[in-house]
PLY file of the C-alpha trace (Angstrom):
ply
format ascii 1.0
element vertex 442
property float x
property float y
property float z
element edge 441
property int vertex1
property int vertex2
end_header
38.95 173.25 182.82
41.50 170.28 183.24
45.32 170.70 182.62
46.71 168.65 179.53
49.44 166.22 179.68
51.32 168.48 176.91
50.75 171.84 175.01
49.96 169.99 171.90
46.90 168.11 173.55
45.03 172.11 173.59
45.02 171.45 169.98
42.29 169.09 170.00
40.17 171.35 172.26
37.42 173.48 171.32
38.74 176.37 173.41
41.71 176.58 172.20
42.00 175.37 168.24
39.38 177.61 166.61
41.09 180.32 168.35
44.35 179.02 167.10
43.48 178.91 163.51
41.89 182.98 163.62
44.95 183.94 164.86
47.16 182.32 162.67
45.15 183.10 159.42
45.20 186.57 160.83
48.94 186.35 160.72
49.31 185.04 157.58
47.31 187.09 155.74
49.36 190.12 157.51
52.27 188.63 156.05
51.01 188.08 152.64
50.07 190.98 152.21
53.02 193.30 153.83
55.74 191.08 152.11
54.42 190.90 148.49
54.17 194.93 149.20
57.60 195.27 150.97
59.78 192.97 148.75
57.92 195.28 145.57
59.24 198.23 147.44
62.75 196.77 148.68
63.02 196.04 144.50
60.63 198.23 142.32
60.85 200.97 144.58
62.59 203.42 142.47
61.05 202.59 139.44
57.45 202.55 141.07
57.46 205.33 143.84
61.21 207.53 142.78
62.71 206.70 146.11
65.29 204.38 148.11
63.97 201.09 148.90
65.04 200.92 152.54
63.50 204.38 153.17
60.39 202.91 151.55
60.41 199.50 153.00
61.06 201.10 156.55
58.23 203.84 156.08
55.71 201.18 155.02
56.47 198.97 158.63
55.68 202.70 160.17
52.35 202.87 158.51
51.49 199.65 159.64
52.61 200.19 163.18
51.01 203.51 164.10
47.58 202.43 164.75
48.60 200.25 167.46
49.99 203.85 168.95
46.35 205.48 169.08
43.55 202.25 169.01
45.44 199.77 171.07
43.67 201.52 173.97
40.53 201.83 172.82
40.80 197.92 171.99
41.86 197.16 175.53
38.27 198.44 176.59
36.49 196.94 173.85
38.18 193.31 174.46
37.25 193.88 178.44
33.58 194.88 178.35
32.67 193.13 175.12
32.71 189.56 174.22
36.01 188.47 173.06
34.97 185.72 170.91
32.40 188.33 169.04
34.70 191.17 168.89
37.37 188.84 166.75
34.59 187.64 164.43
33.38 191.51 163.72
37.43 192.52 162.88
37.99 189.15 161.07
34.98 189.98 158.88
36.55 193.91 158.58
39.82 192.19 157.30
37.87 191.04 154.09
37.25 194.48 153.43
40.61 195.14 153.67
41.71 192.56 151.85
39.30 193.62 148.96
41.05 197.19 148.97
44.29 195.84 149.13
43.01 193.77 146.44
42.25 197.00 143.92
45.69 198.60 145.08
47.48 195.90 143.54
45.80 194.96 140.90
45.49 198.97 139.85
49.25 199.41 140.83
48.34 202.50 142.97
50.57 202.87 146.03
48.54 204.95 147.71
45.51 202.12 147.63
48.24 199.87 148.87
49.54 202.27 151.73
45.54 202.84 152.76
45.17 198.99 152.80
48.56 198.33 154.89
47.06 201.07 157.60
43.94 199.41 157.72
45.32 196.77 158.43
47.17 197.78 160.90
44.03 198.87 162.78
42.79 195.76 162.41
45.65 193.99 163.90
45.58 197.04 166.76
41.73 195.65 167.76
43.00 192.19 167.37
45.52 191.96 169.78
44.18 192.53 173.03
41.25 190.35 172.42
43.52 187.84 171.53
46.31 187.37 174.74
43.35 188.44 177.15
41.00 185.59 176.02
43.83 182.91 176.52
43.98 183.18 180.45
39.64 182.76 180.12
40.07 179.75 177.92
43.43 178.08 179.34
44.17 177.11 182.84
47.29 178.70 184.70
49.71 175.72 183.53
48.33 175.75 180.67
49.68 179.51 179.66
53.13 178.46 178.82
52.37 176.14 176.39
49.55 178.01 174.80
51.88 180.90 174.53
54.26 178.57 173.20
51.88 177.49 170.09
50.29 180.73 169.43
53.96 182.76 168.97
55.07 179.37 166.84
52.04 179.57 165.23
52.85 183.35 164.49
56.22 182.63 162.99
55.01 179.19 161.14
52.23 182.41 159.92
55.27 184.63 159.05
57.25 182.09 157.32
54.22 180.98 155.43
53.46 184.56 154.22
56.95 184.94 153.51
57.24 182.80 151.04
53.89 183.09 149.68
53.53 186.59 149.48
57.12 187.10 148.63
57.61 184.03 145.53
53.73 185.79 143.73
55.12 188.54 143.79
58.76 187.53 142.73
57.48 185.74 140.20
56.94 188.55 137.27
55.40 186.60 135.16
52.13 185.20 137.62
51.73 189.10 138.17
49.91 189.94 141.36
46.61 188.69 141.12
47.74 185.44 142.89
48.27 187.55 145.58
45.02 189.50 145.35
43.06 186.16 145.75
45.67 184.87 148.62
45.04 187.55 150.74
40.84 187.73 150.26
40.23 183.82 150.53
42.74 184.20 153.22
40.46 186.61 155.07
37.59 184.54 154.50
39.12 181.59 156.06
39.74 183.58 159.31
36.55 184.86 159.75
34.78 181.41 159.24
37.37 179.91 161.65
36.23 182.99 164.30
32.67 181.93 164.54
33.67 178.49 165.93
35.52 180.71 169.08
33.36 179.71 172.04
32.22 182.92 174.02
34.47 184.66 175.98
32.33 187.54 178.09
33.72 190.70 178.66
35.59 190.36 182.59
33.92 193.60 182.72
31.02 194.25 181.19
30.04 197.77 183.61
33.19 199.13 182.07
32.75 202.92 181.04
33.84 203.83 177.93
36.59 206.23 177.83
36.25 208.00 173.59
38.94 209.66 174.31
42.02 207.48 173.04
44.84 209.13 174.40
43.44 210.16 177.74
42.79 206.48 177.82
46.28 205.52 176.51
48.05 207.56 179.06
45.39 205.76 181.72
46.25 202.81 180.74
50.09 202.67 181.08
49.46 204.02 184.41
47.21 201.27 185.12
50.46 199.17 184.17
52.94 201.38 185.99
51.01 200.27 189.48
52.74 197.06 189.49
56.45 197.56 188.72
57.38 193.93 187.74
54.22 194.38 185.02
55.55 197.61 183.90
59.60 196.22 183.74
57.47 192.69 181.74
55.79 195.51 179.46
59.71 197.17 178.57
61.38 193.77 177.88
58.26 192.52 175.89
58.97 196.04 173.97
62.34 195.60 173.44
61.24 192.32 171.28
59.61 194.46 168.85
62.20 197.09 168.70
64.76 194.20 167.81
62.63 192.14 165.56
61.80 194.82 163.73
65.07 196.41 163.28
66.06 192.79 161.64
62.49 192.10 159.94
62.51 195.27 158.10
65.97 195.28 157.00
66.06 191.85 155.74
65.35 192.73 151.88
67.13 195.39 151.68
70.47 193.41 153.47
69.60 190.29 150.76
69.83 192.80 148.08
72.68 195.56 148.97
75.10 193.57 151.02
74.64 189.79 149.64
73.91 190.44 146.16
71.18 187.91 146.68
67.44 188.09 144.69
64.38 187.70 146.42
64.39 184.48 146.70
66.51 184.54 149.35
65.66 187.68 151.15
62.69 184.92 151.87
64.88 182.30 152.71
66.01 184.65 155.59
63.09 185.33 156.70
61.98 181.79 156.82
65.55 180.72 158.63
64.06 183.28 161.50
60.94 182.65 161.53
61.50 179.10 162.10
63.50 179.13 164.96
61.45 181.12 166.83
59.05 178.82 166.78
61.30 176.17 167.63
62.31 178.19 170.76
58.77 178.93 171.49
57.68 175.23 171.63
60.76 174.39 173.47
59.79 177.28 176.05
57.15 174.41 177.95
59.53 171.61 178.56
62.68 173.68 179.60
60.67 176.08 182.22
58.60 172.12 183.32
55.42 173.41 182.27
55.68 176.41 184.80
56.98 180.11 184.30
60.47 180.53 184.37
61.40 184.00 184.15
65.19 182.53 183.82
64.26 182.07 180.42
63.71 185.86 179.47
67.73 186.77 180.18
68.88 183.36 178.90
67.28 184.22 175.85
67.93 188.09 175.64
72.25 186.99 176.03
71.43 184.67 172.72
70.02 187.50 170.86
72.86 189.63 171.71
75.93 187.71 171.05
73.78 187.12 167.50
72.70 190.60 166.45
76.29 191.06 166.93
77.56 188.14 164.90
75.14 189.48 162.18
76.34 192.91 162.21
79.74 191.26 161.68
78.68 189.64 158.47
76.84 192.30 157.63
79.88 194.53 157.94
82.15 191.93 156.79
80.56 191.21 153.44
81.48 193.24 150.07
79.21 193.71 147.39
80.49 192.55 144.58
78.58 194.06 142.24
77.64 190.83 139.67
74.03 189.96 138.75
71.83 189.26 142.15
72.60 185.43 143.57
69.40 182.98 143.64
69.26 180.49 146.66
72.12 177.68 145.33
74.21 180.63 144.47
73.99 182.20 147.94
74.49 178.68 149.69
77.64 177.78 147.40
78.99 181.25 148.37
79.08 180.64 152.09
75.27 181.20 152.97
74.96 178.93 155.17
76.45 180.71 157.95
74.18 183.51 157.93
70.98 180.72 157.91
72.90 179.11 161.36
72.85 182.67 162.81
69.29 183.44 161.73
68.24 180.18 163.47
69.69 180.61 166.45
68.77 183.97 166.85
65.04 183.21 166.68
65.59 180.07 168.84
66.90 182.65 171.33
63.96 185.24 170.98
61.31 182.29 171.14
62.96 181.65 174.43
62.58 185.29 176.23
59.36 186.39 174.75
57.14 183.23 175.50
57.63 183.34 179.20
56.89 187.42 179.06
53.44 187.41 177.72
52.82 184.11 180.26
53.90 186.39 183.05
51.78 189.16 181.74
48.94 187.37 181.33
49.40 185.67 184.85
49.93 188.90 186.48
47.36 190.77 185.90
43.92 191.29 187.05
41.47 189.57 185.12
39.08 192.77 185.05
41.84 194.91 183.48
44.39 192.26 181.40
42.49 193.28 177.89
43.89 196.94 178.56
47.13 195.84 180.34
47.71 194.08 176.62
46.80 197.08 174.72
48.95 199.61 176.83
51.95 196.52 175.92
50.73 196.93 172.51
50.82 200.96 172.48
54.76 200.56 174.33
55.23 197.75 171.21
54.08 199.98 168.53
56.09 203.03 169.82
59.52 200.66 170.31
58.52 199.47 166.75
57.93 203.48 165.06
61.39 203.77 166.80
63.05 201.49 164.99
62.22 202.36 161.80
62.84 206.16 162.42
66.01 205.02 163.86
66.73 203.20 160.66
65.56 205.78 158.23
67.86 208.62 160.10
71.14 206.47 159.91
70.33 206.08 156.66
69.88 209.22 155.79
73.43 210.01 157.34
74.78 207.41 154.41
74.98 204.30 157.35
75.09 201.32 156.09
72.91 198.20 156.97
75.53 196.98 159.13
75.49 199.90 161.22
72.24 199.61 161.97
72.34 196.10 163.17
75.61 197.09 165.33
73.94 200.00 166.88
70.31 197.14 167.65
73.05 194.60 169.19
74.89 197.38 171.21
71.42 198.88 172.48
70.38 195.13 173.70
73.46 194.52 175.40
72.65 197.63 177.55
69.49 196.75 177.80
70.07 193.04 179.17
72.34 194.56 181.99
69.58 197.46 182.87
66.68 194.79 183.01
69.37 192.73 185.33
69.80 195.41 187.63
65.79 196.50 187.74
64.60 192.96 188.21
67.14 191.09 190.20
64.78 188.08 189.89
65.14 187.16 186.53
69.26 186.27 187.17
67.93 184.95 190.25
65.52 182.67 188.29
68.55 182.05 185.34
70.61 180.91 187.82
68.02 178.43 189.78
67.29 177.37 186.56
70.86 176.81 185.57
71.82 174.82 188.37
68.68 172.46 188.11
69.01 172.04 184.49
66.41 171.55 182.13
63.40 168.85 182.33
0 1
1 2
2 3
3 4
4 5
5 6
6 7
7 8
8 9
9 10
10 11
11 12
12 13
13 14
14 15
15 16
16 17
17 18
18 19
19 20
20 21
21 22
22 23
23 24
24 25
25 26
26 27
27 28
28 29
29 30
30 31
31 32
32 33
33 34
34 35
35 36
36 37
37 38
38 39
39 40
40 41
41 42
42 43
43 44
44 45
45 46
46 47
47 48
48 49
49 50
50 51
51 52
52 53
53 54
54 55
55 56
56 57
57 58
58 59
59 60
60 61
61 62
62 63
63 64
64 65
65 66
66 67
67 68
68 69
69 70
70 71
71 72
72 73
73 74
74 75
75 76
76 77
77 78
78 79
79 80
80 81
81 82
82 83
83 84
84 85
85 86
86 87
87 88
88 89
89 90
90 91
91 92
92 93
93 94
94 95
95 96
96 97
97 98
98 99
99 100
100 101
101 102
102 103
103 104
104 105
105 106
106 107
107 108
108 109
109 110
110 111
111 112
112 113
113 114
114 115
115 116
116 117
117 118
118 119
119 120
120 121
121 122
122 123
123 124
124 125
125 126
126 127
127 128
128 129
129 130
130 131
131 132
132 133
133 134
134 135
135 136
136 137
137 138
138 139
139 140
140 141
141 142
142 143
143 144
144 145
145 146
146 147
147 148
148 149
149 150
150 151
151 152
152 153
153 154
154 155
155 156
156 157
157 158
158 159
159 160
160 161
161 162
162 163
163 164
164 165
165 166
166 167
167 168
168 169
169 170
170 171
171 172
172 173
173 174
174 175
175 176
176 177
177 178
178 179
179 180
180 181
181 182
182 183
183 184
184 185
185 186
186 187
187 188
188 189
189 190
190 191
191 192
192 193
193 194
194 195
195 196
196 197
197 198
198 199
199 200
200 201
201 202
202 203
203 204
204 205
205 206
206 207
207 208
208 209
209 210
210 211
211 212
212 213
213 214
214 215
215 216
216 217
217 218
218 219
219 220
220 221
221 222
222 223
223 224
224 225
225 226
226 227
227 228
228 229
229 230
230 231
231 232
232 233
233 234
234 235
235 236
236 237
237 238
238 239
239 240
240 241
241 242
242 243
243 244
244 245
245 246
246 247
247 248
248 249
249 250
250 251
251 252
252 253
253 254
254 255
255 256
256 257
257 258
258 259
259 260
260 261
261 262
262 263
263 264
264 265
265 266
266 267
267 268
268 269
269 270
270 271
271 272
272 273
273 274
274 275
275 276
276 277
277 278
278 279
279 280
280 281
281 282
282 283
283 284
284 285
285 286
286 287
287 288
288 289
289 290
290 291
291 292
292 293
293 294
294 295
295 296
296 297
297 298
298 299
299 300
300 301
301 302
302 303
303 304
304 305
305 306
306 307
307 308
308 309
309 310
310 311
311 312
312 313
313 314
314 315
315 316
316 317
317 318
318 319
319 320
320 321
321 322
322 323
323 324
324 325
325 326
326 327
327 328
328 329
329 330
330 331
331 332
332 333
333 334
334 335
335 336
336 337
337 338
338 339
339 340
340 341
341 342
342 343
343 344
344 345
345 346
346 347
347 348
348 349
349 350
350 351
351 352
352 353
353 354
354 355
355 356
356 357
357 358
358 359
359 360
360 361
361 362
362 363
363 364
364 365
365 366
366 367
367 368
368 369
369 370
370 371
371 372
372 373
373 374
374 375
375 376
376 377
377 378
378 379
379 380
380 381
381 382
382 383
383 384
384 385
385 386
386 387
387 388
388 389
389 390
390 391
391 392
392 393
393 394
394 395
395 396
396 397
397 398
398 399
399 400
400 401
401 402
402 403
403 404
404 405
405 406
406 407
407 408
408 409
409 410
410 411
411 412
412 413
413 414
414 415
415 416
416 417
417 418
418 419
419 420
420 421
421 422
422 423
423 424
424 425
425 426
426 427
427 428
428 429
429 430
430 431
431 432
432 433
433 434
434 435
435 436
436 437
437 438
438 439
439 440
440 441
């Protein structure tokens, strides 16, 4: 396994690109799918379902997110006695059938076909996930991690942005209707599961591994299996708290275009897009500013960034009066001072690029080889519960008649606490910051 002169370079290799392309078909057809569905909600919802959109658009990123809370764990045994490669191509060929369902819930225009479909796919994504960040360390070599972090999570968020506006302009557009969407998502599906079967094998690191059936005996086994190590277990929190804060944002983004910019659709997608691409700017950027290695000065570098910005967006959020016109489309938002909330956006996903690429390199480092598929799934059970959180957060200062601003103040206070408590439990991160600081970047 030879080291590459740059992260780009694992692109041409076998072990690395057909990977590459499952995983990011997988994420776009997640975000497809769950954005054609959420901006419907965020702007049909009354008409279609008789209640709020936020409290719909935040109860549909809790469907999604609860399987990760009971199968992660099961996953993490799967993706360490099985075959990795095989494992992906057996869910990627489930997603079709998904994607079929989904399919029939949209073309019927029966939410609860559509909520079925979203959970599914959830589990899906819940099998998906340790497979995917525990085959990495088999395929890449140690300097290699970095960087291959670097392109999957830009990858991810080129995935999100894609879906975004995909998902989001079918279904925006009223007069396509959704079967655009119907065949997005299924030839989407397709794509991913051909691109699987190119994977070369991965074999379970091990394959003697007795099967625990009992998911939350094996849940609770596995974040002890994390505790062990206390710099794993503090990785495992921060990694968390990404979740928690992207989804706080994420889920609140069409509802914010549409009740506190007067904005349409179109540019609840433009946000997303603004965010989506500066994470994976600050992903890619992770490999030359840490010089190729792990830099764990990254993760508070970048956790101060999205601070100081949650805040700043809380301020506009808080700042801004509805004014109670006809909804703004894109060159209406920009003329009416837009652009500052796109510079924030940016930055703020240049920021979270930077903290949560040098995480899952450390996690994946870290651990033992024998046990990293269910070190990833007890990270993805802590992720899922830090992202069921969030949206019952949400939903409850809604329900006490908060606005959206609130909740982004209360996200950007909670980090700022959260930066000094990871300071003060892992001394070597400002330790690493500071290193870093004075030696300035490659």
């Amino acid at each position: 396994m030879s080291s590459t002169p740059n992260q780009f370079a694992l692109l041409a290799r076998r072990r690395f690109l057909p990977f590459f392309v499952t995983q990011f078909l997988g994420a776009l057809n997640d975000n497809v799918f769950k954005n054609a569905m959420v901006i419907m909600l965020a702007y049909r919802g009354g008409e279609l379902f008789g209640l709020r959109g936020p409290i719909l658009v935040n109860l549909a990123a809790a469907v999604f997110i609860l399987p990760f809370a009971f199968l992660s764990a099961s996953a993490g045994q799967w993706a360490d006695k099985f075959d990795k490669a095989r494992l992906m191509q057996l869910v990627k060929l489930l997603e079709v059938l998904i994607m079929l369902l989904g399919a029939a819930g949209f073309g019927l225009a029966r939410p609860a076909l559509l909520f079925i479909a979203l959970f599914l796919l959830g589990c899906h994504s819940a099998i998906f996930g340790p497979a995917k960040y525990a085959l990495m360390p088999q395929h890449l070599a140690r300097e290699e991690l970095v960087g291959g972090n670097g392109l999957v999570e830009m990858g991810t968020f080129v995935a999100i942005l894609a879906g975004t506006l995909l998902g989001g302009g079918l279904v925006a557009s009223r007069t396509i209707g959704v079967l655009p969407v119907s065949l997005a998502t299924v030839g989407i599906a397709v794509a991913g599961w051909l691109a699987s079967r190119w994977i070369p094998r991965a074999p379970g690191a091990d394959p003697d591994l007795r099967l625990n059936r009992n998911p939350f005996s094996e849940t609770w086994r596995n974040l002890q299996l994390a505790a062990r190590d206390r710099t794993m277990l503090l990785a495992l929190l921060a990694n968390s708290w990404f979740w928690f804060y992207g989804a706080t944002f994420l889920t609140q983004f069409p509802s914010f275009t549409r009740e506190v910019l007067d904005a349409d659709e179109t540019v609840a997608t433009l946000l997303l897009t603004a965010l989506s691409c500066g994470v994976g700017v600050g992903s890619l950027l992770c490999e030359r500013l840490s010089r190729r290695g792990l830099n764990l000065g990254l993760v508070p570098f970048g956790l101060a960034g999205m601070t100081l910005l949650a805040f700043a967006l809380a301020a506009i959020a808080g700042g801004t009066a509805a004014s109670g016109g006809g909804l703004r489309d894109v060159a209406d938002f920009l003329h009416a001072g837009g652009g500052r909330v796109l510079a924030v956006l940016v930055a703020m996903g240049v920021f979270c690029g930077l903290y949560i690429v040098p995480l899952y390199a450390l996690i994946q480092s870290r651990a033992d080889h024998r046990q990293i598929s269910r070190i990833i799934a007890a990270n993805n059970v802590l992720n899922a519960l830090a992202m069921v959180l969030s949206a019952l957060l949400a939903m409850a200062l809604f329900q006490q008649h908060a606005g959206i601003g609130d909740v982004f103040l209360v996200c950007a206070a909670a980090t700022a606490l959260f930066l000094v408590a990871l300071c003060l439990l892992a001394p070597e991160y400002p330790r690493a910051l500071a290193a870093w600081w004075r030696r300035g970047p490659a």
